[in-house]
C-alpha positions as CSV (number, residue, x, y, z in Angstrom):
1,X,1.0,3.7,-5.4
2,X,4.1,3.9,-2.7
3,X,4.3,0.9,-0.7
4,X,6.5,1.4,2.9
5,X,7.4,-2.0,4.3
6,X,8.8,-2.0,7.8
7,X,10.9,-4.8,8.6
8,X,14.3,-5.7,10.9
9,X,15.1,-7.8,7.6
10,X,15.2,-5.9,4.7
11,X,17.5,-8.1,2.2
12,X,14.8,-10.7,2.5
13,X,12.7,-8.9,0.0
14,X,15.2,-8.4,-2.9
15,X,14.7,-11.4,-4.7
16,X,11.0,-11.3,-4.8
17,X,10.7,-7.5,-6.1
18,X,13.7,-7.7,-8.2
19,X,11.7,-10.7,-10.5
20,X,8.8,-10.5,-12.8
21,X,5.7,-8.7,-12.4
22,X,6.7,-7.2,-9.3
23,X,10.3,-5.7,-11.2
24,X,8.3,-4.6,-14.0
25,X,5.5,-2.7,-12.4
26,X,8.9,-0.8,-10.3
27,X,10.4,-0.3,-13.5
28,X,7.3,1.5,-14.8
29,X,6.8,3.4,-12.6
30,X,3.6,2.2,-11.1
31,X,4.5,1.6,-7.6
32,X,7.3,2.4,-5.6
33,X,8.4,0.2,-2.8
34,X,10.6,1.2,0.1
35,X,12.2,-0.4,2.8
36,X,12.9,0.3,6.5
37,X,14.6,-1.1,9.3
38,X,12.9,0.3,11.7
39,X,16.2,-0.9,14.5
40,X,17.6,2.5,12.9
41,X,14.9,4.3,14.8
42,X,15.1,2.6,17.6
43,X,16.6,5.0,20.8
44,X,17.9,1.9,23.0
45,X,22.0,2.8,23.2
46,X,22.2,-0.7,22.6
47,X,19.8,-0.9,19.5
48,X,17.5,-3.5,20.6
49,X,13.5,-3.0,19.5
50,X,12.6,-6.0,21.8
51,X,11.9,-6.4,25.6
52,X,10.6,-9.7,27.6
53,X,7.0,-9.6,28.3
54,X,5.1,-7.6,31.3
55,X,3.7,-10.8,33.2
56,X,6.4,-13.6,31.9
57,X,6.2,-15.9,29.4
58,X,8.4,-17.5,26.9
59,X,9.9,-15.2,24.0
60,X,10.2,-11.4,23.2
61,X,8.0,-8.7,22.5
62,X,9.0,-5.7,19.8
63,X,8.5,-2.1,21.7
64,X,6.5,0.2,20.8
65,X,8.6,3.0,20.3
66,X,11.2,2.3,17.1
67,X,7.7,1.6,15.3
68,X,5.8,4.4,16.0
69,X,8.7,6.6,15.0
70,X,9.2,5.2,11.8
71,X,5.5,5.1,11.0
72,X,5.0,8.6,12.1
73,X,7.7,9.4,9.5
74,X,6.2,8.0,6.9
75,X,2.6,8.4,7.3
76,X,0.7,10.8,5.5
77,X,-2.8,11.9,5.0
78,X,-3.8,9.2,2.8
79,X,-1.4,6.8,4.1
80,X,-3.3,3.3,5.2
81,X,-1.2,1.5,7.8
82,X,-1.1,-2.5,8.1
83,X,0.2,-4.9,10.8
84,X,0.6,-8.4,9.9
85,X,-0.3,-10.6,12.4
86,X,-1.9,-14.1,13.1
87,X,-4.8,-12.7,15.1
88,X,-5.7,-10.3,11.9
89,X,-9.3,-10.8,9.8
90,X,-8.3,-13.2,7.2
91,X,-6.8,-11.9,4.0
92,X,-9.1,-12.0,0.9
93,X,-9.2,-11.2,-2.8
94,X,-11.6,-8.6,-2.0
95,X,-9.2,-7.2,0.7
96,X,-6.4,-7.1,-2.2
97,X,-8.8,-4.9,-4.5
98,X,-9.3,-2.5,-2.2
99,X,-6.0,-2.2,-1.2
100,X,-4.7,-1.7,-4.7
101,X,-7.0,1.6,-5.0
102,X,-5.1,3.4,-1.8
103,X,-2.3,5.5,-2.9
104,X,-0.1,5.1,0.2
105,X,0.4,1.7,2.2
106,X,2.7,1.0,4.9
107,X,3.2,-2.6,6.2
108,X,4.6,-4.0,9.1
109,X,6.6,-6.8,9.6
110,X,6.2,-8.3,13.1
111,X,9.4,-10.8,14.3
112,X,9.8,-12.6,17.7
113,X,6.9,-13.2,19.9
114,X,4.4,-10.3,19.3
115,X,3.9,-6.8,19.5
116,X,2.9,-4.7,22.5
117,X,-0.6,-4.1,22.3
118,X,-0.1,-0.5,21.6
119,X,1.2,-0.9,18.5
120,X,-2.0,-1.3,17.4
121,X,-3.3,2.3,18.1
122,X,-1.2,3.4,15.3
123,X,-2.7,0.7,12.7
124,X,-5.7,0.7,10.5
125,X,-6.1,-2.7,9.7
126,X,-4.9,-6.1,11.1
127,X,-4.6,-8.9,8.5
128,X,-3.9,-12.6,8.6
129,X,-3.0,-15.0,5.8
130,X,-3.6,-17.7,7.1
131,X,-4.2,-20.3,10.4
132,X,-0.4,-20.7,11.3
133,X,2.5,-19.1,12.6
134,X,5.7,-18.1,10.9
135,X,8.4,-16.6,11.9
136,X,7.9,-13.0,11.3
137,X,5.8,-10.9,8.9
138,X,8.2,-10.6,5.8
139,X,6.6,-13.3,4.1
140,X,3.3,-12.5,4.7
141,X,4.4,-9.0,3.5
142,X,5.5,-10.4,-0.1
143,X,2.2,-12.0,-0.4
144,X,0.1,-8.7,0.4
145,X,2.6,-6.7,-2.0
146,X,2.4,-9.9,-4.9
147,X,-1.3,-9.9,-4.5
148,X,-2.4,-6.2,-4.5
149,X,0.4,-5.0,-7.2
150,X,-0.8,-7.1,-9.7
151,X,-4.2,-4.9,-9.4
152,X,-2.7,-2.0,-9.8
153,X,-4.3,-0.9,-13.7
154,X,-1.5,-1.1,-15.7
155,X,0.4,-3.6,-14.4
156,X,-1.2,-6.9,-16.2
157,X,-4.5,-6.8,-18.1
158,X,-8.2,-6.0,-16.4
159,X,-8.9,-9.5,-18.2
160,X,-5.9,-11.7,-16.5
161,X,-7.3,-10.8,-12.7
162,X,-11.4,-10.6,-13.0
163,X,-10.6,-14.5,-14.2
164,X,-8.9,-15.3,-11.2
165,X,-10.3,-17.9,-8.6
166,X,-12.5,-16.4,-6.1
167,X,-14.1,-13.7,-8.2
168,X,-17.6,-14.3,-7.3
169,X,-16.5,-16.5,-4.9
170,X,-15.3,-19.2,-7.4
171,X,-12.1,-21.5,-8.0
172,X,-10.5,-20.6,-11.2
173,X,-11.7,-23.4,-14.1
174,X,-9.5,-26.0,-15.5
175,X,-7.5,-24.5,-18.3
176,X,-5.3,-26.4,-20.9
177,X,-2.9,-25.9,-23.7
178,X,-0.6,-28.1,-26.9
179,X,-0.6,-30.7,-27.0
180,X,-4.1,-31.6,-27.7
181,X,-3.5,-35.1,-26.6
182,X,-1.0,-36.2,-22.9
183,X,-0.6,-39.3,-22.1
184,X,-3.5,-40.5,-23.4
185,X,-5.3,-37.3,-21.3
186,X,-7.2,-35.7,-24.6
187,X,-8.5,-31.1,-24.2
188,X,-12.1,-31.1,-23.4
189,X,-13.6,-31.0,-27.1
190,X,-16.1,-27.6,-26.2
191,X,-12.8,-26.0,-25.9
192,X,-11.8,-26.5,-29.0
193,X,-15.4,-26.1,-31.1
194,X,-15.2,-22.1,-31.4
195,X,-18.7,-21.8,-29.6
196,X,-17.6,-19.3,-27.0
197,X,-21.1,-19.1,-25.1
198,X,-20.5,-23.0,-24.8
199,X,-16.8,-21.9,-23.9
200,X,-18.0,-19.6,-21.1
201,X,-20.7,-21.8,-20.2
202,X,-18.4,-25.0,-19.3
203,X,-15.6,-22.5,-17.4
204,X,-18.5,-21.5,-15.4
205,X,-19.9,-25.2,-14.7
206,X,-16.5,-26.3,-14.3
207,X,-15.5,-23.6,-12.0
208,X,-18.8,-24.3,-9.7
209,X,-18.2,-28.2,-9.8
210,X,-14.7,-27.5,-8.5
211,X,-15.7,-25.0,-6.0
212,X,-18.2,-27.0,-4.3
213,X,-15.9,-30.3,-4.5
214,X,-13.0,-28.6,-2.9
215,X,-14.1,-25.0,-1.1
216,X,-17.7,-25.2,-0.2
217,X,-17.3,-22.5,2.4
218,X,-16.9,-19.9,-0.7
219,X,-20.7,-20.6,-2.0
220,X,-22.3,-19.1,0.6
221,X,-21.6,-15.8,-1.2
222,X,-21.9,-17.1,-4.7
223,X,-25.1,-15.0,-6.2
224,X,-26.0,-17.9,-8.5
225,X,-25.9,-20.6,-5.9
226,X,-29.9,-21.0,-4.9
């Protein structure tokens, strides 16, 4: 996969994809990530990429131009283009597995007040994640790249991520490790029996109980839930 991230603040992403999974999946070779400023295709003498707003109001807007430049550089025939913004469809685990099956992504980073509108014409997906507002998109962007590398086959075990929380619209279960014992606070004795249908059977119940104590919303899509 070849991830294209365009942002006005590049050096914000090295220490996130020069640690950890992210390094490692670089270093073999199962994604590439590049980044662009898109200021450098900006044509304003002055190399702004921001205007005040048609109609007032407070802040400033990034113009269309420097980012449709740089997209139309990039973009190819498979290429899927993404704009970060708050007014995207929420960002989902389902979202991230689909992603991690294109071949060519480009993501961009919004900054200052907004985008004009036309931006959009350019994108094929708007995503969100979450019900607040930062200050631009690079963060955002780190989360998409985190989330969807990870999928990438190859890159940790098919086990590690079809156990994650909401698969089938589930919290993760409670997991534990040494010492047996904490502070009084003893490993849930099925866990350590060797029955592994009992094994799976608690992670399951244990998984629903936490669900439905602290994400109700996701069992309207769990199959099991009658």
């Amino acid at each position: 996969m070849k991830i294209d991230i365009l942002t006005l603040f590049p050096d914000m992403f090295n220490w996130v994809f020069d640690e950890s999974i992210i390094k490692r999946a670089i270093s073999n070779n199962l994604v590439e990530i590049k980044l662009h400023n898109f200021r450098d295709y900006t044509k304003d003498p002055h190399g702004k990429v921001d205007d005040t707003p048609y109609g007032g109001g407070a802040g400033m807007v990034l113009t269309p131009q420097p980012i449709f430049d740089c997209v139309e550089s990039l973009r190819k025939k498979k290429t899927k283009v993404i704009l970060l913004t708050p007014s995207g469809i929420p960002y989902k685990q389902n979202i991230a597995y689909d992603l991690s099956k294109e071949e060519h992504l480009i993501i961009i980073c919004g900054h200052y007040e907004g985008f004009d509108e036309r931006i959009c014409s350019i994108v094929d997906m708007e995503l969100s994640i979450g019900d607040y507002v930062l200050t631009g998109g690079e963060l955002p962007a780190m989360v998409l790249v985190d989330s969807i590398i990870r999928l990438i086959p190859g890159v940790i075990s098919e086990k590690s991520h079809l156990e994650d929380s909401f698969n089938n619209h589930l919290l993760d279960y409670p997991a534990y490790t040494r010492p047996r014992v904490f502070k009084g606070m003893e490993v849930p004795e099925v866990l350590l029996n060797g029955d592994h249908a009992k094994i799976r059977e608690w992670r399951y119940n244990e998984s629903f109980k936490r669900t439905r104590e602290r994400r109700p919303d996701l069992l309207k899509g769990d199959k099991n839930n009658d």
